[in-house]
C-alpha positions in Angstrom: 41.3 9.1 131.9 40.8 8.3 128.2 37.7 7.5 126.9 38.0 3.9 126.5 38.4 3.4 129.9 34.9 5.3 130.7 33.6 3.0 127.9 35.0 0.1 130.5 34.0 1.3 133.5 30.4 1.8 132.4 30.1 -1.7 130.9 31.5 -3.4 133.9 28.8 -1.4 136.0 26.5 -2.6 133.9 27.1 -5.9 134.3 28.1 -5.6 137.8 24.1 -4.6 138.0 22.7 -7.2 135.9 24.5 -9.7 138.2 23.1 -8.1 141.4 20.1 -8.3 139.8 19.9 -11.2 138.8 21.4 -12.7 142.1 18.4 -11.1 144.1 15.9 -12.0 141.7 16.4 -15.2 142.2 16.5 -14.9 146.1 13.2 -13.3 145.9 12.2 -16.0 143.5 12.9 -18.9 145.9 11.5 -16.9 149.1 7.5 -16.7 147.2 8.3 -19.3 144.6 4.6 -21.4 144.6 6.1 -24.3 142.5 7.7 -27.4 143.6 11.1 -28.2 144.9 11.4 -29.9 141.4 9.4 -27.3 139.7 11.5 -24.5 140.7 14.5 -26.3 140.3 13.8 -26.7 136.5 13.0 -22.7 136.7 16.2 -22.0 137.7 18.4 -24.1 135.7 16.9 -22.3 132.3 17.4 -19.2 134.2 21.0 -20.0 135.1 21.5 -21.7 130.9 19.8 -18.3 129.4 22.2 -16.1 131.9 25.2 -18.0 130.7 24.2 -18.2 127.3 24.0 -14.0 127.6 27.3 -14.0 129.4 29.4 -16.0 126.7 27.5 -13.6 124.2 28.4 -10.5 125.8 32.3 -11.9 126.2 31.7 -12.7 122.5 31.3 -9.0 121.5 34.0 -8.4 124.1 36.5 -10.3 122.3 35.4 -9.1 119.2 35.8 -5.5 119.9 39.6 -5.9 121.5 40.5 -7.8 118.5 39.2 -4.8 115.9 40.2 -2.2 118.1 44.0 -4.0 117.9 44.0 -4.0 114.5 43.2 -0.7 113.9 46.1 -0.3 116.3 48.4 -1.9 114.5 47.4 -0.4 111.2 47.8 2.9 112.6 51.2 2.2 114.0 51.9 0.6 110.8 51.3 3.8 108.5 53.1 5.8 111.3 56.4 3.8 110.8 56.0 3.9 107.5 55.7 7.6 107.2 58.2 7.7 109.5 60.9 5.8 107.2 59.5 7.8 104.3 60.8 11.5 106.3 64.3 9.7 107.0 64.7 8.8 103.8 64.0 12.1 102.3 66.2 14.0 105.1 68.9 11.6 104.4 68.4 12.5 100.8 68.4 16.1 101.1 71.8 15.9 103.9 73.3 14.2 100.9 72.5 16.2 98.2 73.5 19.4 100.7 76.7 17.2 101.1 77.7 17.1 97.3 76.9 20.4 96.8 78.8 21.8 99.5 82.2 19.5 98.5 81.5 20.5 94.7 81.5 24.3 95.9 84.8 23.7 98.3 86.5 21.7 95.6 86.1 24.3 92.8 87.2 27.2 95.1 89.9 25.2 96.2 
């Protein structure tokens, strides 16, 4: 496996943990919560806005990271092409020059 994909698999246990936690904290919250029906039910909406509000955040990042890691992609590919065209060029250059020569030798034997 390549690195990045460790990288992946570690944040998605991460989050797979924050979830699970988060899931039975709140179960355990509602089993000994001492507040109100309303009470609580005003607890756990700002729990469920601030968990959210961290989610979008951490997609956020996500989606920031894919996009520079692309474009470093790209750019890479793009010098690689480019050096690419740059040893064709010169091989065709040199196969041409070897060309000439060779017919200027045959042609002043001949």
């Amino acid at each position: 496996m390549l690195n990045g994909e460790y990288e992946y698999y570690e944040d998605s246990m991460g989050w797979s943990a924050f979830v699970a936690g988060a899931l039975i904290g709140a179960g355990v919250a509602l089993l000994f919560a001492p507040q109100t029906g309303t009470e609580l039910r005003g607890i756990l909406r700002n729990y469920a806005a601030r968990a959210k509000d961290e989610a979008m955040e951490r997609g956020k990042a996500a989606w920031d990271t894919a996009v520079e890691r692309g474009k470093d992609y790209y750019e890479k590919g793009q010098e690689t092409v480019q050096e690419a065209g740059r040893s064709a060029r010169d091989y065709a250059q040199s196969a041409k020059e070897s060309f000439r020569e060779g017919s200027r030798e045959s042609s002043t034997r001949g």
